[in-house]
N, C-alpha and C positions, 0 to 999 in steps of 0.2 A: 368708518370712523372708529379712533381704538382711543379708549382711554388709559391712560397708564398713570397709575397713583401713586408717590413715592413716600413711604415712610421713615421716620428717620425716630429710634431710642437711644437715650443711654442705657447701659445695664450696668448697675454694680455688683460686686462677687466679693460679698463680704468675707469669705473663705481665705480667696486669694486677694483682698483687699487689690482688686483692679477695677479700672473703669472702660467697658467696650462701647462702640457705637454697631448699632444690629441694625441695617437698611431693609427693608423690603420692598420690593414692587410686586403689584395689581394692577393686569391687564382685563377692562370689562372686568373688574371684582373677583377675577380668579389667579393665585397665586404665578407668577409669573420667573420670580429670581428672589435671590438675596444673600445677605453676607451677616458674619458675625465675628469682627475681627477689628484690632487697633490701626488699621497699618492702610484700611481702604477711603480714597480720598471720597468726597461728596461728587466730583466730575468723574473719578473715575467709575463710580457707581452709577452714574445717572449713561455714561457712554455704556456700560456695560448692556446697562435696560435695550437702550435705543439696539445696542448687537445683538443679544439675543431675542428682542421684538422682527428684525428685518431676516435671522434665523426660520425664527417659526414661518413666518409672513412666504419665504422662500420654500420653506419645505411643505405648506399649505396650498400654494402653488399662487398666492395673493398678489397685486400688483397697485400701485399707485391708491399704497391707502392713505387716509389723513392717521396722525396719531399728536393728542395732546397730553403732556407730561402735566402731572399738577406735586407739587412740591411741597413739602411740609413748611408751616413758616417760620422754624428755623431759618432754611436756606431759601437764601438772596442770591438770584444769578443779575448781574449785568447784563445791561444792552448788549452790550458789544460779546460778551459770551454766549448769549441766545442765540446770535446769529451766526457765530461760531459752528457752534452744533450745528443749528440748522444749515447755514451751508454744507457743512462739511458730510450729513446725511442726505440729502436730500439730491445730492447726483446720482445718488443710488435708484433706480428704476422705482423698486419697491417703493417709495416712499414720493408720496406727490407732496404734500404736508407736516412740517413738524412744529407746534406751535408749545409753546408756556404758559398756562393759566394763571 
């Protein structure tokens, strides 16, 4: 089983008076990925995790692991988006489980 924690800030840059959003994931509490940019969607940061988790898992030599995303509650995924992901990973050998806390 892998846990995978996703965090979600605003940062303001009072300098350049801008506003970014900074995501980060934690796999097991050790830094995993992350971005720090206007332009990266919430899905596409959370597919990113899910690629680069089935990455490592592959170059590990790992097979049929469970992995549950837990999400800041900010973000709200849908039913039907849940199983989206989860389908669409979960043909992957690697991964026997992908759940949402």
């Amino acid at each position: 089983m892998k846990n995978i924690t996703i965090t979600l800030k605003k940062v303001e840059l009072e300098r350049s008076r801008s506003v970014y959003r900074a995501f980060t994931a934690k796999i097991d509490g050790k830094d995993l990925t992350n971005t720090f940019d206007e332009d990266t969607t919430v899905i596409d940061f959370i597919e990113n995790t899910i690629r680069q988790t089935l990455a490592n898992a592959i170059s590990d030599r790992e097979n049929n692991i469970d992995i549950t995303i837990t999400l800041p509650d900010e973000i709200t995924l849908s039913a039907a988006l849940k199983t989206h992901l989860k389908d669409k990973y979960e043909v992957d050998e690697v991964f026997n489980s992908i759940t949402f806390a």
